[in-house]
C-alpha positions as CSV (number, residue, x, y, z in Angstrom):
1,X,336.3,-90.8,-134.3
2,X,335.3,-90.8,-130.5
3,X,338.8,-91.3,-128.6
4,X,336.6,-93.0,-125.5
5,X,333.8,-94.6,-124.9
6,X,333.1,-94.1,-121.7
7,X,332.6,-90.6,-119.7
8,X,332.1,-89.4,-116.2
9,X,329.5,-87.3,-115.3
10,X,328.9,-84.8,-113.0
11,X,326.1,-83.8,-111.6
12,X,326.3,-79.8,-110.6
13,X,322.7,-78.7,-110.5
14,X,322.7,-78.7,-106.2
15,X,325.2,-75.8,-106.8
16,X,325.2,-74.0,-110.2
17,X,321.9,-74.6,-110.8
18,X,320.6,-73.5,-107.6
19,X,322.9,-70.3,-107.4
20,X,321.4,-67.9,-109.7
21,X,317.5,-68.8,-108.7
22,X,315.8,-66.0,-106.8
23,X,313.6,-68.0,-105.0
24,X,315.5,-69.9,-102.1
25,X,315.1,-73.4,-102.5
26,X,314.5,-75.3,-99.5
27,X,317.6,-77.3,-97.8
28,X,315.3,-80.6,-97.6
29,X,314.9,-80.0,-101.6
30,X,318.5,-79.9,-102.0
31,X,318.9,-83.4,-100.2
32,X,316.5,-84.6,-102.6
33,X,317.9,-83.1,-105.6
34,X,321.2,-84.9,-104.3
35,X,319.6,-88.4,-103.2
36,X,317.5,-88.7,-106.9
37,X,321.0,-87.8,-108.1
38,X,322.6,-90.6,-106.7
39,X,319.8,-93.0,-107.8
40,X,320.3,-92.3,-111.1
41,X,323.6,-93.5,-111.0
42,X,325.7,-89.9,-110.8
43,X,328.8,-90.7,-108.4
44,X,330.2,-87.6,-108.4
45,X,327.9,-84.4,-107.1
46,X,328.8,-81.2,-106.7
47,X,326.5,-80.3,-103.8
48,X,327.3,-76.3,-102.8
49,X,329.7,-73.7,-102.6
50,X,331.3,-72.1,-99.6
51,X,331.3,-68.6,-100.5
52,X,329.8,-65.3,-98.9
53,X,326.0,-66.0,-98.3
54,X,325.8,-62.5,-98.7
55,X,326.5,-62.7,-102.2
56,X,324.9,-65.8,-102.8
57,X,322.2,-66.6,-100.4
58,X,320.9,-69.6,-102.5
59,X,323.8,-71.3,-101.0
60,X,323.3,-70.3,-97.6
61,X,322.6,-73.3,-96.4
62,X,326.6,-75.4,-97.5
63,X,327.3,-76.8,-93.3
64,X,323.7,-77.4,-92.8
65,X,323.2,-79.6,-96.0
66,X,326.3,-81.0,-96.4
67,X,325.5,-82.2,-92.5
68,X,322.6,-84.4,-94.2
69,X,324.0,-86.0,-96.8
70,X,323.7,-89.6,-97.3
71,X,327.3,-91.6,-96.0
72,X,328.1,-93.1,-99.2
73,X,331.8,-94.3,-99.8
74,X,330.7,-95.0,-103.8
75,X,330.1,-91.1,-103.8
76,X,332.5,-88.1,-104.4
77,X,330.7,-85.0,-102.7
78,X,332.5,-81.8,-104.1
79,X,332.2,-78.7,-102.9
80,X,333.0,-75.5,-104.0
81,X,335.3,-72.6,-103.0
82,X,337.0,-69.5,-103.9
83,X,339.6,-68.9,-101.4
84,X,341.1,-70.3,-98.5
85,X,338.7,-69.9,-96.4
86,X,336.1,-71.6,-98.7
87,X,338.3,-75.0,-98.2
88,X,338.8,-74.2,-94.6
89,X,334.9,-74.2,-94.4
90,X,334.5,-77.0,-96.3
91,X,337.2,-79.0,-94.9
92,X,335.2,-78.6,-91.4
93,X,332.6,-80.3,-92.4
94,X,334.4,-83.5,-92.6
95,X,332.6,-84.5,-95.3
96,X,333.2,-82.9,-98.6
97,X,335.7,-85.4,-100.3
98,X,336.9,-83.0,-103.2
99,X,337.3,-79.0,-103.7
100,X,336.5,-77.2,-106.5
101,X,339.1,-74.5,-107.0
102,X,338.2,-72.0,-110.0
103,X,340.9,-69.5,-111.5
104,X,339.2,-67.2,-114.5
105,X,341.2,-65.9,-117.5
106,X,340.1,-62.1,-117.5
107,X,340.6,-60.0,-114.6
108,X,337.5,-58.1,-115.2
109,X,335.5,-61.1,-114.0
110,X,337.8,-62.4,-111.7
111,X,337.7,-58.9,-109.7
112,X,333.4,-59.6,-109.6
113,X,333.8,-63.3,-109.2
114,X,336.5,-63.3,-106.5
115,X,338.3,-60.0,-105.8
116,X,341.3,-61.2,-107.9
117,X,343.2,-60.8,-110.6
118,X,343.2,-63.6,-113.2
119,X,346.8,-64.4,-112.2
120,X,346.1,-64.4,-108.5
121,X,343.1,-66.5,-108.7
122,X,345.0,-69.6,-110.4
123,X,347.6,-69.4,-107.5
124,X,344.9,-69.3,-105.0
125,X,343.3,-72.6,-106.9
126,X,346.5,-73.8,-106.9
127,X,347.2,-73.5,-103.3
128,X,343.4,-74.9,-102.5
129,X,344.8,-78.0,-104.1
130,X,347.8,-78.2,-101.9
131,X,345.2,-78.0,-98.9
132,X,343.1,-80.3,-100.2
133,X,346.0,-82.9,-100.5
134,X,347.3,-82.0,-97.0
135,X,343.9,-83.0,-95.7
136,X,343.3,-86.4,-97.4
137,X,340.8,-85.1,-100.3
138,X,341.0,-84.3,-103.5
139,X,341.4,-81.1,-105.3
140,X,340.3,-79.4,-108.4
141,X,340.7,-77.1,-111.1
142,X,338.4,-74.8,-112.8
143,X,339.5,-72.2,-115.3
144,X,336.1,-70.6,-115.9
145,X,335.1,-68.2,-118.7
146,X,337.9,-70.2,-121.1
147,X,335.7,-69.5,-124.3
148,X,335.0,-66.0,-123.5
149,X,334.3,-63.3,-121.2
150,X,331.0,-61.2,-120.4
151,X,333.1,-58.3,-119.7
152,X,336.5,-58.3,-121.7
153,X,334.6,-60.3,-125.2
154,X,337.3,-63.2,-126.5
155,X,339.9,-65.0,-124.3
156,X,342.5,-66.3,-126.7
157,X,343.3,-70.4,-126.4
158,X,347.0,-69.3,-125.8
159,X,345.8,-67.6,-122.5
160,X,343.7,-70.7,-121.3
161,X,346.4,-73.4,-122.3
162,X,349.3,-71.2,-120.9
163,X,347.0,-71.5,-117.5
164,X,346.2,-75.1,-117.7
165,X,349.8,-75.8,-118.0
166,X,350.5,-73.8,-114.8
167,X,347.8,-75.5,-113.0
168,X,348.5,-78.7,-113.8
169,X,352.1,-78.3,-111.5
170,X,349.3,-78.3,-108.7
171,X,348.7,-82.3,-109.9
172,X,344.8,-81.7,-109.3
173,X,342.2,-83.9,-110.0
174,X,341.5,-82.5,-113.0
175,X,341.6,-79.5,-114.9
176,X,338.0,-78.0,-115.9
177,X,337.4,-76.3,-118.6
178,X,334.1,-73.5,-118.5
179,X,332.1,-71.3,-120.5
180,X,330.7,-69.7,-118.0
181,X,328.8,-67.7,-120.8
182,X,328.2,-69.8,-123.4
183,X,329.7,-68.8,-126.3
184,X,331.9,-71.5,-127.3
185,X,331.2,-73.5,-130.3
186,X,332.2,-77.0,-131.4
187,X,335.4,-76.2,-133.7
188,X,336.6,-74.2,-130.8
189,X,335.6,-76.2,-128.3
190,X,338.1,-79.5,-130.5
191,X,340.9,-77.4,-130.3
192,X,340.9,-76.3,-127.1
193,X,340.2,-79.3,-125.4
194,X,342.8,-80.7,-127.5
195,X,345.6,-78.4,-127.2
196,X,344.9,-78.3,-123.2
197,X,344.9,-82.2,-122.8
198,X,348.5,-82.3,-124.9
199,X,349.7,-79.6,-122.5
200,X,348.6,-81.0,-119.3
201,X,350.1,-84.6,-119.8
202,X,348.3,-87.0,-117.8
203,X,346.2,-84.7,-116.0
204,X,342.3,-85.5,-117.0
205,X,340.4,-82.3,-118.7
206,X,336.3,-82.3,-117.7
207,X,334.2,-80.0,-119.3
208,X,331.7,-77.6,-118.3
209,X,329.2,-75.6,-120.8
210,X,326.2,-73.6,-120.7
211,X,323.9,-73.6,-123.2
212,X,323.0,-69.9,-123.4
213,X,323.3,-69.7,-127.2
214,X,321.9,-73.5,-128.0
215,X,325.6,-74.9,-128.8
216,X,325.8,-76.6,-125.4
217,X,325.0,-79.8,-126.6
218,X,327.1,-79.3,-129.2
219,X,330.0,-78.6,-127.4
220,X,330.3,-81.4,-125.1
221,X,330.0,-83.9,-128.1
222,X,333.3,-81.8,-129.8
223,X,335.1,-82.0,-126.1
224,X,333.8,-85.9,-125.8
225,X,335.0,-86.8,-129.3
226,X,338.4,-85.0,-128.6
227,X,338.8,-86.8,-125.3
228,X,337.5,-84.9,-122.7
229,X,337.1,-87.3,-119.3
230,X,334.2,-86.4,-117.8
231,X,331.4,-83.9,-118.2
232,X,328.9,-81.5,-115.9
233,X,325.4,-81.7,-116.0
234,X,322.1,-80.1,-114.7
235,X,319.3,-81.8,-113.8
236,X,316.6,-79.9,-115.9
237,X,319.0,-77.7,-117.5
238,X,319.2,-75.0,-114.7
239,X,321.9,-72.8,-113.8
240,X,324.0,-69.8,-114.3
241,X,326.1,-67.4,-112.8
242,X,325.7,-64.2,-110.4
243,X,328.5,-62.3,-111.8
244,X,327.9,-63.2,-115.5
245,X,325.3,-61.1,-117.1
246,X,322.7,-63.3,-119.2
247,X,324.3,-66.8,-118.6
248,X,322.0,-69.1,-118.6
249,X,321.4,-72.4,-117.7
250,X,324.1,-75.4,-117.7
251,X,323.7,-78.1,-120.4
252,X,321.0,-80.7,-118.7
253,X,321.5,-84.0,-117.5
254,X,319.0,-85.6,-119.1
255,X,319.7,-84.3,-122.9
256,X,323.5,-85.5,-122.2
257,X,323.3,-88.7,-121.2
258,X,320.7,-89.4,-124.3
259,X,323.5,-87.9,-126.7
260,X,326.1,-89.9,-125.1
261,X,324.2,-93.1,-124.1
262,X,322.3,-93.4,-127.9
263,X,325.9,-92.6,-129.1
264,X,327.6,-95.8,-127.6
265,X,329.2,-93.8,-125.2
266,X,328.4,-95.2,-121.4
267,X,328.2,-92.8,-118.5
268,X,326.5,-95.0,-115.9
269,X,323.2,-92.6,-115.9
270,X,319.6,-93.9,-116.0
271,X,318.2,-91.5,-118.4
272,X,314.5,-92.8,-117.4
273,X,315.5,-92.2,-113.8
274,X,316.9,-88.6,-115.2
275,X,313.7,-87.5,-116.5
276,X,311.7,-88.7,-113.5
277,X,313.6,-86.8,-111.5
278,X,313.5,-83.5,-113.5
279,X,309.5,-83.6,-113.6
280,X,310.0,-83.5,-109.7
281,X,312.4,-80.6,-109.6
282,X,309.6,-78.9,-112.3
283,X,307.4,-79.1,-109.5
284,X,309.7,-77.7,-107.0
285,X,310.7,-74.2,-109.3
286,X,306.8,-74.1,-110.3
287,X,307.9,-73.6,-113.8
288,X,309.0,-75.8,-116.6
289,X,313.0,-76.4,-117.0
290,X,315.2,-75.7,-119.9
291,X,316.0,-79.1,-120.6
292,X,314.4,-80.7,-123.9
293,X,315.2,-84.7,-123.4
294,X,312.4,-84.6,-120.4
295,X,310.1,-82.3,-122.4
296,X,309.7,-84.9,-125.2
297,X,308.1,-88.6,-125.3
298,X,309.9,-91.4,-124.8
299,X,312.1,-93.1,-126.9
């Protein structure tokens, strides 16, 4: 029994589906990616991250694109960082409206991810919150690599709701929940997302899977049906991470919003918008996307 009928989505394939390509995609692609985005009716979009171009030189590009995005007040641009001076960079810009903070369960991953400890990295989310706040936007939490990390194997639920309990002291947003590797499945995924949304009071709990292991879709139907608020997306099905070994792409837009959507659940996407949209980001990788909604004929 589906405990809501309506979900938010969130459209993250600017950032995490960019990040891991190895062919730089073009800043006026990225405004693209974002405008089509908006047209199908996404009204929150996760655009870039400020972190060390060094490390990830997809992402470059963060002041110079968020410089060109459209002025839309019916649109929450987020933005995300890893440490202070992330926000500080994104703040600048004047026009990132939310920060995504992410803390990580193991500390194997959190010294590749961020050159921190597990415990360190949820007080530095934390404290991205508080600066998000004292600037007028809003603030985030991610606890990535909940279901399971590529270094360390299985991350207990006590360790992720002991964390979202901290974290929610921060009064974010939100507090994501990510397998940033893809090995959740849907029981797991039920309990989780339920335990963490009794923990965390009135504090919303989004959702954030890959599909490296084809339970993806899965997964976000177990999180939706337990009452998960709102739920990431790629356009086409792209993504993964630098710092994760074989994680592959993000669940796609387009195969969500037809699970969702057929299921009488409304999240305000055009799904025939959607899948125009991913046969123009095919042509822009020059190879054909993960995603299987945009693959098949219509319905």
């Amino acid at each position: 029994m589906l405990k809501n009928r309506t979900v938010e989505m969130v459209e993250v394939g600017p950032r995490d589906g960019l990040q891991n390509e190895s062919a730089i995609v073009s800043t006026a692609d990225k405004l693209m990616l974002v405008r089509r985005a908006i047209d199908y009716g996404m009204r929150r979009i996760e655009v870039t991250s400020f972190v060390n171009p060094n490390k990830v030189p997809q992402l470059a590009d963060a002041e110079e694109l968020v410089a060109m995005l459209p002025e839309r007040g019916d649109v929450t641009y987020v933005g995300l960082v890893l440490n202070r001076r992330g926000a500080e960079r994104a703040l600048a810009t004047g026009r990132i409206d939310e920060l995504g903070a992410v803390c990580v369960t193991s500390d194997s991953f959190g010294m590749r991810n961020q050159g921190q400890s597990s415990d360190q990295s949820l007080v530095t989310a934390m404290e991205i919150v508080a600066l998000a706040k004292a600037a007028g936007r809003g603030g985030q939490i991610t606890i990535a690599t909940a279901f399971g990390c590529p270094f360390e194997g299985r991350v207990s639920i006590d360790r992720v709701v002991e964390m979202a309990k901290r974290a929610a002291d921060a009064d974010p947003r939100e507090i994501a929940l990510a397998d940033t590797i893809g090995v959740g499945v849907p029981t797991e995924v039920s309990e989780m997302v339920g335990r963490v949304r009794e923990a965390v009071g009135n504090v919303p709990v989004r959702v954030h899977f890959h599909n490296t292991r084809g339970t993806g879709i899965a997964n976000v139907w177990a999180a939706v049906a337990e009452g998960a608020a709102t739920v990431d997306a790629s356009l086409g099905g792209l993504g993964g991470c630098p710092f994760a070994p074989g994680a592959a792409g993000n669940v796609a837009t387009e195969d969500v919003v037809y699970l969702l959507e057929r299921s009488g659940v409304e999240t305000g996407v055009m799904l025939p918008q959607v899948i125009e949209a991913a046969g123009w980001l095919t042509g822009v990788m020059g190879r054909p996307l993960p995603a299987m909604v945009s693959k098949a004929p219509a319905f």
